[in-house]
C-alpha positions as CSV (number, residue, x, y, z in Angstrom):
1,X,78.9,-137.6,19.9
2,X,81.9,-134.9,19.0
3,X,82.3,-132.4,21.4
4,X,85.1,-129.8,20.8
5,X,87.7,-129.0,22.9
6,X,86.3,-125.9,23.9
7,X,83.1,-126.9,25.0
8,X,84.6,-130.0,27.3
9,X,86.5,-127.6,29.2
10,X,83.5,-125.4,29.9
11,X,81.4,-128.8,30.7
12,X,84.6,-130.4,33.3
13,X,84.1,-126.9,34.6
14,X,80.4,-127.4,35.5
15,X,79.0,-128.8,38.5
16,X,76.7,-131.6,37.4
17,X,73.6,-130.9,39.7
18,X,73.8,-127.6,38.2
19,X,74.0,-129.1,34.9
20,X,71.2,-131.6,35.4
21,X,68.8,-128.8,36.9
22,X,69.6,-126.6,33.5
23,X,68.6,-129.0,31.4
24,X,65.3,-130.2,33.9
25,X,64.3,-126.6,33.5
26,X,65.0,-126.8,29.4
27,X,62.5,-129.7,29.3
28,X,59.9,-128.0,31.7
29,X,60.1,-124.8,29.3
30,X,60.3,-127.0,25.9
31,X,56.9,-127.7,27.4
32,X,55.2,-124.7,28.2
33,X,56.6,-123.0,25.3
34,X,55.6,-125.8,22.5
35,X,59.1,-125.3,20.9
36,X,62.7,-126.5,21.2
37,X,64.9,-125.1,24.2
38,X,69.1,-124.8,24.2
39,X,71.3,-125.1,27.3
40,X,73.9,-122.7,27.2
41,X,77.7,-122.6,28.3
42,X,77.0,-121.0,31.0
43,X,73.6,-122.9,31.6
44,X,71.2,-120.2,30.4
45,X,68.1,-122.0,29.1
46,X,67.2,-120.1,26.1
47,X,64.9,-120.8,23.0
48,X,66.7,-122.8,20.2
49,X,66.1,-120.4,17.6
50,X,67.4,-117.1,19.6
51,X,70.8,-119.0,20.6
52,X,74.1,-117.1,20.2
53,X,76.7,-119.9,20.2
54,X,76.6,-123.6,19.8
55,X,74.5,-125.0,22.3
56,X,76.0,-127.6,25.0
57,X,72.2,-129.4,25.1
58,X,69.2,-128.9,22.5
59,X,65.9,-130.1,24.3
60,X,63.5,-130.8,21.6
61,X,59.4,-130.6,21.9
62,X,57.9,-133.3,21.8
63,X,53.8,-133.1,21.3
64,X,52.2,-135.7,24.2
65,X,49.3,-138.0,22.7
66,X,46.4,-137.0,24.1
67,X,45.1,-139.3,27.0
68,X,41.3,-141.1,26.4
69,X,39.8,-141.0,29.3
């Protein structure tokens, strides 16, 4: 995957817990939402479609099969 320079410095910058609980959060509200989620530089978790800048993680929705029981 190409990452520029730019965002690689942001992401060394980053503490990864914070970084894994931004995109946790991303897939939580890709859920509730029903539609794609972005991770931002500075680990805002905004809809995909209302991002500002290049994202540094796009969460996509993915519709769950329905369980028979």
């Amino acid at each position: 995957m190409w990452v520029n320079e730019e965002i690689r410095k942001t992401m060394a910058a980053l503490d990864s817990e914070d970084c894994d609980i931004a995109v946790r959060a991303a897939h939580k509200m890709a859920e509730r939402l029903q539609t794609d989620m972005a991770v931002c530089r500075d680990l805002a978790v905004v809809r995909l479609d209302e991002a500002k800048e290049p994202p540094l993680e796009i969460v996509r929705f993915r519709r769950r099969a329905p369980i028979d029981v």
